[in-house]
C-alpha positions as CSV (number, residue, x, y, z in Angstrom):
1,X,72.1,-22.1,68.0
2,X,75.3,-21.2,65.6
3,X,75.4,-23.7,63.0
4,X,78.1,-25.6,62.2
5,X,79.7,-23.8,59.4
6,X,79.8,-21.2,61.1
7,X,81.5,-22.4,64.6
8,X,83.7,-23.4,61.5
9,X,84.5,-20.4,59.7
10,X,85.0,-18.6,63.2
11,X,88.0,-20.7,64.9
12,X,89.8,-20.8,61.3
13,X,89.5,-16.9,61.4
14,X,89.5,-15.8,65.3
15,X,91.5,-18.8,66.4
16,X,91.5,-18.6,70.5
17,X,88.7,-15.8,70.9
18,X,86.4,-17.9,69.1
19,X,87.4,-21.2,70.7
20,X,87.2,-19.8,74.5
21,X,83.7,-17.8,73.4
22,X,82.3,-21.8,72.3
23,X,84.1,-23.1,75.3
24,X,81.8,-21.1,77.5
25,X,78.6,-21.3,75.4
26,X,78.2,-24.9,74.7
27,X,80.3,-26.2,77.9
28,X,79.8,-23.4,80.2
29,X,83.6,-23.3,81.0
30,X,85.5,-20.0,81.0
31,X,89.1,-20.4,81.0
32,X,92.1,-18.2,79.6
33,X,93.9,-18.6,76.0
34,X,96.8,-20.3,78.2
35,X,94.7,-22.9,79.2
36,X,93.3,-23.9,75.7
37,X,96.6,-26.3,75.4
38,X,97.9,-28.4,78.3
39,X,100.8,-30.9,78.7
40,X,99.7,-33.5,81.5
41,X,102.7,-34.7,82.9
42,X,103.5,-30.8,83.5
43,X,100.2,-31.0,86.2
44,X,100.0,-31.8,89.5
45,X,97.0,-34.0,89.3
46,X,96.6,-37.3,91.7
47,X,96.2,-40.6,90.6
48,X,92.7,-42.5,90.3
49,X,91.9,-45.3,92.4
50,X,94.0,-48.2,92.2
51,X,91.5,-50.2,90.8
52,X,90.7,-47.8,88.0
53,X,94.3,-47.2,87.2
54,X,95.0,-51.4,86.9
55,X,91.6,-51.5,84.7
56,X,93.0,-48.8,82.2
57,X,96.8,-50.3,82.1
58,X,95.1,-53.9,81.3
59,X,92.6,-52.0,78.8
60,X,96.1,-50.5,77.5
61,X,98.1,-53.4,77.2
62,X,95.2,-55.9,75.2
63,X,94.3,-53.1,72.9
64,X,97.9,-52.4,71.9
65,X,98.6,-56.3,71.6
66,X,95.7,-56.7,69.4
67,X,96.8,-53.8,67.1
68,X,100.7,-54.4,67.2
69,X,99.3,-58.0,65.7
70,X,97.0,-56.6,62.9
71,X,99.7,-53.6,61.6
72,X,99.7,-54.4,57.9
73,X,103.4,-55.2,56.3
74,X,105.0,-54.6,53.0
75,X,104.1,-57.2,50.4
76,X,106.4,-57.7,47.2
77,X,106.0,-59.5,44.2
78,X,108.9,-60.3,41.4
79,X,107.9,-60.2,37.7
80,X,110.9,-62.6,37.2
81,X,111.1,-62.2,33.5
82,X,111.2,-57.9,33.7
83,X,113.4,-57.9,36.9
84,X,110.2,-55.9,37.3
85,X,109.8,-55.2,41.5
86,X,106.1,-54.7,42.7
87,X,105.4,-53.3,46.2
88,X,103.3,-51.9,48.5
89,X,104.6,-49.9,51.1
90,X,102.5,-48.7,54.7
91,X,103.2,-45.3,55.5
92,X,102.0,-43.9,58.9
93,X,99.9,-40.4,59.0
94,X,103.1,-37.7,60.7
95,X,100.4,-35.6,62.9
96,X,96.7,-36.9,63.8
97,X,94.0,-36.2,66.5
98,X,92.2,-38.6,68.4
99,X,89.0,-36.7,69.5
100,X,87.6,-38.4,72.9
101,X,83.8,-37.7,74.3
102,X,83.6,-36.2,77.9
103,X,79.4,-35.5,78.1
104,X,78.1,-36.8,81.8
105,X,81.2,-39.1,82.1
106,X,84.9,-39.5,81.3
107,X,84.7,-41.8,77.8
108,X,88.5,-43.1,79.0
109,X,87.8,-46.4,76.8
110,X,87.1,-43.9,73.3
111,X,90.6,-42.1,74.4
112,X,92.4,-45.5,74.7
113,X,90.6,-47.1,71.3
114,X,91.7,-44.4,69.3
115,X,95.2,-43.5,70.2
116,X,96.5,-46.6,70.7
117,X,95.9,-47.5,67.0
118,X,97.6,-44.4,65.6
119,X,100.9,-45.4,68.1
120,X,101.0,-48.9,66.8
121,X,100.4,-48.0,63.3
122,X,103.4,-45.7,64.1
123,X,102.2,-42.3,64.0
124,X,104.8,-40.3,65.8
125,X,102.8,-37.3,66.6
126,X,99.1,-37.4,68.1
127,X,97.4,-34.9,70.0
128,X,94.2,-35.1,72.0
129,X,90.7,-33.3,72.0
130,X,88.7,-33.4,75.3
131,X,86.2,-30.9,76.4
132,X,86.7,-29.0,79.5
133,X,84.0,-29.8,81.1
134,X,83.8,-31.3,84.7
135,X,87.6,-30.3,84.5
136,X,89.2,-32.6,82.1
137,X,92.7,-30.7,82.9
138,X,92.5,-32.1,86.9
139,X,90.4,-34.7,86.3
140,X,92.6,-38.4,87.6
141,X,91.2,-40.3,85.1
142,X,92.0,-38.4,81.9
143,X,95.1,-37.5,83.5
144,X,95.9,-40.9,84.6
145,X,94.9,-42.4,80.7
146,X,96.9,-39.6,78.7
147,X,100.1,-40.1,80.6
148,X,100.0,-44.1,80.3
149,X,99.3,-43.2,76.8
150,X,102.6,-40.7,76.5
151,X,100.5,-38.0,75.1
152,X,101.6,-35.0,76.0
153,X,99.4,-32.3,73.7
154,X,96.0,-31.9,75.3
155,X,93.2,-29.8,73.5
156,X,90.8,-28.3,76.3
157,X,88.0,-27.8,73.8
158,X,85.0,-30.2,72.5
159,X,82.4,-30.2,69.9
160,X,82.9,-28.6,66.3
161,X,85.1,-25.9,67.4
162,X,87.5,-28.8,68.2
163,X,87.4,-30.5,65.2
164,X,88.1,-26.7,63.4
165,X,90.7,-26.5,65.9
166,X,92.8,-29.5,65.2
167,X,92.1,-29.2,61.9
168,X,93.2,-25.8,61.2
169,X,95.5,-25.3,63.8
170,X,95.3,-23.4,66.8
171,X,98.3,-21.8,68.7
172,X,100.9,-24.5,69.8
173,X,98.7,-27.1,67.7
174,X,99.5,-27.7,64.5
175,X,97.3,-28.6,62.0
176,X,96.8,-32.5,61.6
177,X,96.5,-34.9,59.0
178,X,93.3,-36.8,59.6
179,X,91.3,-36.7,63.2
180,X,89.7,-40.0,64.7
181,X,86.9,-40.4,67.3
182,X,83.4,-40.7,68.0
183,X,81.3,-37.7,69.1
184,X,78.0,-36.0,69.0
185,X,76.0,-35.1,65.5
186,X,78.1,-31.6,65.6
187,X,81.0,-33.2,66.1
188,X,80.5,-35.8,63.4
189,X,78.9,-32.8,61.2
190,X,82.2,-30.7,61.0
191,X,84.7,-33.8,60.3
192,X,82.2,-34.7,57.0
193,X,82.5,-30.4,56.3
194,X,86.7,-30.5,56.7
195,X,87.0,-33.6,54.7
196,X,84.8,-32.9,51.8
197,X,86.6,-29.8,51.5
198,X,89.9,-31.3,51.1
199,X,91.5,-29.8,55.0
200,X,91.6,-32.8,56.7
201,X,91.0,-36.5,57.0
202,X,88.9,-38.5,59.2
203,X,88.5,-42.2,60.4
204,X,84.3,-42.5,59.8
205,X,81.1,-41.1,60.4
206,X,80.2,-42.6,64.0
207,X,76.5,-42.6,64.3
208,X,74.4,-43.7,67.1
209,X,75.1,-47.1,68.8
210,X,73.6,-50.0,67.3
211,X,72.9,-53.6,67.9
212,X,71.8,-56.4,66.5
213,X,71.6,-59.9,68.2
214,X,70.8,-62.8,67.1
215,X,69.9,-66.2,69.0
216,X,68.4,-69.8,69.0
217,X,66.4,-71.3,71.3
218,X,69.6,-72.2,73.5
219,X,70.6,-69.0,74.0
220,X,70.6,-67.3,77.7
221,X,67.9,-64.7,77.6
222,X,70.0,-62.9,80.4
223,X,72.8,-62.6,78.6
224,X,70.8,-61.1,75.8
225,X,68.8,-58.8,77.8
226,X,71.6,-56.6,79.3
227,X,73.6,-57.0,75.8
228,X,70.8,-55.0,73.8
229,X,70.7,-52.4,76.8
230,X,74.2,-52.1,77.3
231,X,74.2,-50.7,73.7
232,X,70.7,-48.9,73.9
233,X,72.1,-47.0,77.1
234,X,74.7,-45.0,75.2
235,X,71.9,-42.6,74.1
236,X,68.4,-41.8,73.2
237,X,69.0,-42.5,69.8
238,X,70.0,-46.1,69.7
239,X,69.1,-49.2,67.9
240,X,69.0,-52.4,69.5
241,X,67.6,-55.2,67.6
242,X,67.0,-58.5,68.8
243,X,65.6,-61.2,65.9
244,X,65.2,-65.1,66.7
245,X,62.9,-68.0,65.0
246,X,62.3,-69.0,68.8
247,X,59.0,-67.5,69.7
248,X,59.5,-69.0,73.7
249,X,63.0,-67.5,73.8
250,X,62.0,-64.0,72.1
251,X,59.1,-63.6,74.8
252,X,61.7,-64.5,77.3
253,X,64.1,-61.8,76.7
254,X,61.4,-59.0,76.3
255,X,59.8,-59.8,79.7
256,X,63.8,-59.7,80.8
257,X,64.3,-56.6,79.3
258,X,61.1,-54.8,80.9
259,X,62.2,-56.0,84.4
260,X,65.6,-54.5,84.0
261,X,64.2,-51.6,82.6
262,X,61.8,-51.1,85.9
263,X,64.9,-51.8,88.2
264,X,66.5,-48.9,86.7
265,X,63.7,-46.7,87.4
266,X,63.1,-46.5,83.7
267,X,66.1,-44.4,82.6
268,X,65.8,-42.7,79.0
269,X,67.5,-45.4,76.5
270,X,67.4,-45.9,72.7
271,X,64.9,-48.0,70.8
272,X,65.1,-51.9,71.5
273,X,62.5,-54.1,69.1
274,X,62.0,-57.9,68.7
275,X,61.9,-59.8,66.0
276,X,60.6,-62.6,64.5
277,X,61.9,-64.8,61.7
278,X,61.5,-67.8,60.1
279,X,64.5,-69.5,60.0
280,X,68.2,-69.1,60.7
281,X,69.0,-67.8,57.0
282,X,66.0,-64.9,57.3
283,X,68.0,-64.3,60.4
284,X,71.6,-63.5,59.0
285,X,69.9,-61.9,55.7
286,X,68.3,-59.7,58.2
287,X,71.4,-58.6,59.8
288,X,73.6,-58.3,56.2
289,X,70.6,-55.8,55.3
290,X,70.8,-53.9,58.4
291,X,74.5,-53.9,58.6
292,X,74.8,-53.3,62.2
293,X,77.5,-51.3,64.4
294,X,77.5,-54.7,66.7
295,X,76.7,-58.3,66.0
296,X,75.6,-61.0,68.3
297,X,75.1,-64.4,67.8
298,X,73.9,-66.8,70.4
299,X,73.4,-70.2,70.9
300,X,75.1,-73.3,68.5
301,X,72.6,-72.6,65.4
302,X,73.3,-68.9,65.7
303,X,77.1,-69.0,66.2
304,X,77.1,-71.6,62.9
305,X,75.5,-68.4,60.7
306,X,79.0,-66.6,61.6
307,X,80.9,-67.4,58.1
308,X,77.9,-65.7,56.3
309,X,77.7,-62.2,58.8
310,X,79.4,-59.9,55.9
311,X,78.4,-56.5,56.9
312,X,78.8,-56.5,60.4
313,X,81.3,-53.3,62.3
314,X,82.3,-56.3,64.7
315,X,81.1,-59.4,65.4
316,X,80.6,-60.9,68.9
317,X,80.1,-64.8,68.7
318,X,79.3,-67.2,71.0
319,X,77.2,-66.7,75.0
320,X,80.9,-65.2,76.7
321,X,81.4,-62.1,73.9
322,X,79.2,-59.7,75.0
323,X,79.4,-56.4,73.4
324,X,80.6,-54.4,76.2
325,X,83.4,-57.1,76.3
326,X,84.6,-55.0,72.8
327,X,83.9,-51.7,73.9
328,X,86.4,-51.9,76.5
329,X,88.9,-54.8,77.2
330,X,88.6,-57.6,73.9
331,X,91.2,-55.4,72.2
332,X,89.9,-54.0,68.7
333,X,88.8,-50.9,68.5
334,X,85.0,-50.1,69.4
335,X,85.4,-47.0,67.0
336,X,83.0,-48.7,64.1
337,X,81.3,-48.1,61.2
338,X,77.1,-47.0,62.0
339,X,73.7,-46.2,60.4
340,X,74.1,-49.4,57.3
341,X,77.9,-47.8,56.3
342,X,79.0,-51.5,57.4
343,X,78.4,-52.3,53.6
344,X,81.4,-50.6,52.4
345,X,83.1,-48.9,55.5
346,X,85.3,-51.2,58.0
347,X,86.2,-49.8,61.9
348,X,88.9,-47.8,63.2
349,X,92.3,-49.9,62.8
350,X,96.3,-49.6,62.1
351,X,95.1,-48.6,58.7
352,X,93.2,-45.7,59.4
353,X,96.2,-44.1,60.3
354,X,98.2,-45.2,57.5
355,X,98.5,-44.8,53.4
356,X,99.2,-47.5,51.3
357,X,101.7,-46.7,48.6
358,X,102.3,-48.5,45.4
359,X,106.3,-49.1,44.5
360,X,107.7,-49.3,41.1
361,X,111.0,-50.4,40.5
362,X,112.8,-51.6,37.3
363,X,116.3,-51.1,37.4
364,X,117.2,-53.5,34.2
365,X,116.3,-53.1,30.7
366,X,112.3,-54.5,30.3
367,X,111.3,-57.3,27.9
368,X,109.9,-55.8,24.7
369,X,106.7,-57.8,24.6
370,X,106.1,-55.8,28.1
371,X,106.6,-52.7,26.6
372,X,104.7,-53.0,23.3
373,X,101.7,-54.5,25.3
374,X,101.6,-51.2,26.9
375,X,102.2,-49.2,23.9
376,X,99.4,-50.8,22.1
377,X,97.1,-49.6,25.1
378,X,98.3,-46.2,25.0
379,X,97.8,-46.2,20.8
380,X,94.5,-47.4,21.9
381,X,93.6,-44.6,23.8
382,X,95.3,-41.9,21.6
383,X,97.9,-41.3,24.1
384,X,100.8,-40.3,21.4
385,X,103.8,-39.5,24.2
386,X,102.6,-42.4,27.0
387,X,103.0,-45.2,23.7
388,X,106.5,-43.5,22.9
389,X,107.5,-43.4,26.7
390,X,107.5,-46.9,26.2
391,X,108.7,-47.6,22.5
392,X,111.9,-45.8,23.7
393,X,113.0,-47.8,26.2
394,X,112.8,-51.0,24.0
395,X,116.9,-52.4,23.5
C-alpha cells in the first residue's frame, strides 16, 4: 500500500490527478476533477427524514449554545503606576478544515462537533472534507447537515490525500490554516507529517475510543454495561475499562456485558476489561494514570471522586450522563484528547480555532524604576542594545 509520505508528496505535486487516482484506490470512487469540489446548496438532493433532520437541528442548536458560552474574551490588566496596558486579545483562525469520517456510516455528529466550534470561535471561512464514498455529494444526511451548517465548500475526498489536500491547496480550495477532525491512523498520520513540518495546524492526535468507568456498589450495572460498549463499538481497537472496589457489582456488569454481547450476535468490538481496586482513591489514581478519552463515574461514592479526575478528555458524572449523551447531543465537543495525551492535551474547543495574542501598550512616559529593573536584566544577560532600549526612554 502507498505510504503516507508519499500519498503526501503526490497531491502537493499532481494536485487533482493524484487525488482522483486515491479517490478510486482506497474508496473505489471514480469521479471527474469537477466533482472533487461541491457547493451543496447548488444540488438537488432531498431532505432526510423528519426525524433525522429535527435530531441534527437540536444537535446544532446545544452544541452551538455550549460553545457560544465557553468563547474566551479579552482580559486587561492596568499597571496603574506606568499607565502600562496589559492584554490579551483572541484572534480567530481566517480559513480552517473540519475533516468528518464517512467509513460504513455518515459520522454527521463528527461534522457538527467540529464546525460548529470554528463558527462560534468566529472563523469566517471553513471548508469540509468527506469521502465520496456511498455518495456523500447525494447523500440527505450530509447534505441536510452541511446546509444547516452554512457550509458551502465540500471536499469529496478522504483519508491522507485529504488532509494534503486542504492543506496544500487543491483547485478552488485554498490552503488552510489548521484542519480539525477525527479519522483513521492515515488520516491522523498526515496531520502529525503537515504540522511537524511547519504547513499546517491541527486540533490533536485522535486515537482510538477510550473509556474508563468507574462505579460503587450503587451504581446500575445496565447503565454501565452499554456505556463501556457504546465506546468499544466504534472500532476494533478500543479501550473500555471498567474498575470498582465492589466485587458483587463488577461480576454483575461482566455477566451484563456478555449477554449484550450474545444478543448482538457477537459483533467485532474493542477490548473491555474489569477491574478491581481497593478503595475509591486506587480508583481515581487509576484513571489520572490512564488518562482516559471518557470518564465515568457512578454511584454517590464515585460521583464524590469528581474534584480529583485531572486528566480526563471529558468527564461524564452521575447514572443520567452516559457517554454517548457527549458524543452527540450534551453540547461539547466529542473531538478529545486519546492514548494518555489527556495529561497535557485538552479537547476540541473555541480555542482550537483561535490564537491568543499578547497586547502591549504604553502611551505615557514609564516610571524609571520600571525601566532600570529591566535594564539591569538585560546588563545581566549581556544584552548591550535591549538595556539601552530602555535607559533611553527614561525622562
Amino acid at each position: 500500500m502507498t505510504d503516507v509520505s508519499e500519498i503526501l508528496r503526490r497531491v502537493r505535486d499532481e494536485g487533482e490527478a493524484a487525488l482522483l487516482q486515491f479517490n478510486a484506490q482506497f474508496d473505489h470512487v471514480s469521479m471527474e476533477a469537477k466533482d472533487l469540489v461541491y457547493d451543496p446548496f447548488e444540488l438537488d438532493v432531498p431532505e432526510p427524514p423528519k426525524a433525522i433532520c429535527q435530531a441534527i437541528d437540536a444537535a446544532i442548536g446545544r452544541i452551538q449554545r455550549f460553545h457560544r458560552a465557553t468563547r474566551p474574551s479579552a482580559t486587561t490588566q492596568l499597571d496603574s503606576e506606568n499607565e502600562l496596558y496589559l492584554s490579551e486579545r483572541w484572534i480567530p483562525l481566517s480559513r480552517v478544515a473540519v475533516y468528518a469520517p464517512n467509513g460504513g456510516y455518515p459520522l454527521v455528529s463528527s461534522l457538527l462537533m467540529t464546525a460548529i466550534p470554528a463558527q462560534e470561535a468566529g472563523v469566517s471561512d471553513v471548508v469540509a472534507a468527506i469521502s465520496p464514498r456511498g455518495g456523500s455529494a447525494t447523500h440527505p444526511v450530509w447534505n441536510y447537515a452541511l446546509r444547516q451548517l452554512g457550509l458551502h465548500q465540500v471536499l469529496a475526498a478522504g483519508g491522507a490525500q485529504a488532509i494534503a489536500a486542504l492543506a496544500y491547496g487543491l483547485g478552488p480550495i485554498k490552503p488552510v490554516d489548521l484542519i480539525a477532525g477525527p479519522g483513521n491512523r492515515y488520516v491522523t498520520a498526515a496531520k502529525q507529517a503537515l504540522s511537524a513540518q511547519g504547513i499546517v495546524g491541527i486540533d490533536l492526535l485522535a486515537g482510538p475510543s477510550e473509556v474508563l468507568i468507574i462505579a460503587d456498589g450503587m451504581a446500575n450495572p445496565e447503565y454501565i454495561a452499554y456505556d463501556l460498549l457504546s465506546q468499544a463499538e466504534h472500532a476494533e481497537d478500543a479501550s473500555a475499562i471498567f474498575v470498582t472496589w465492589d466485587d458483587a457489582l463488577r461480576e454483575r456488569v461482566r455477566q451484563r456485558v456478555h449477554a449484550l454481547r450474545q444478543e448482538d450476535g457477537e459483533r467485532v468490538v474493542g477490548t473491555i476489561t474489569f477491574e478491581r481496586v481497593a478503595d475509591a482513591q486506587a480508583a481515581v489514581d487509576r484513571l489520572n494514570q490512564v488518562a482516559p478519552e471518557h470518564a465515568g463515574l457512578v454511584g454517590a461514592e464515585a460521583e464524590a471522586l469528581a474534584p480529583q479526575v485531572r486528566t480526563a478528555g471529558a468527564l461524564f458524572v452521575g447514572a443520567m450522563a452516559g457517554q454517548a449523551l457527549g458524543d452527540y447531543v450534551a453540547g461539547p465537543s466529542h473531538v478529545l484528547p486519546t492514548g494518555g495525551t489527556g495529561r497535557f492535551l485538552s479537547g476540541l474547543s473555541t480555542r482550537t480555532f483561535m490564537r491568543r495574542m499578547s497586547v502591549i501598550e504604553a502611551r505615557k512616559q514609564l516610571t524609571s524604576d520600571l525601566l532600570e529593573c529591566g535594564a539591569a536584566l538585560a546588563e545581566l544577560e549581556g544584552l548591550r542594545f535591549h538595556q539601552q532600549a530602555l535607559l533611553v526612554r527614561k525622562a
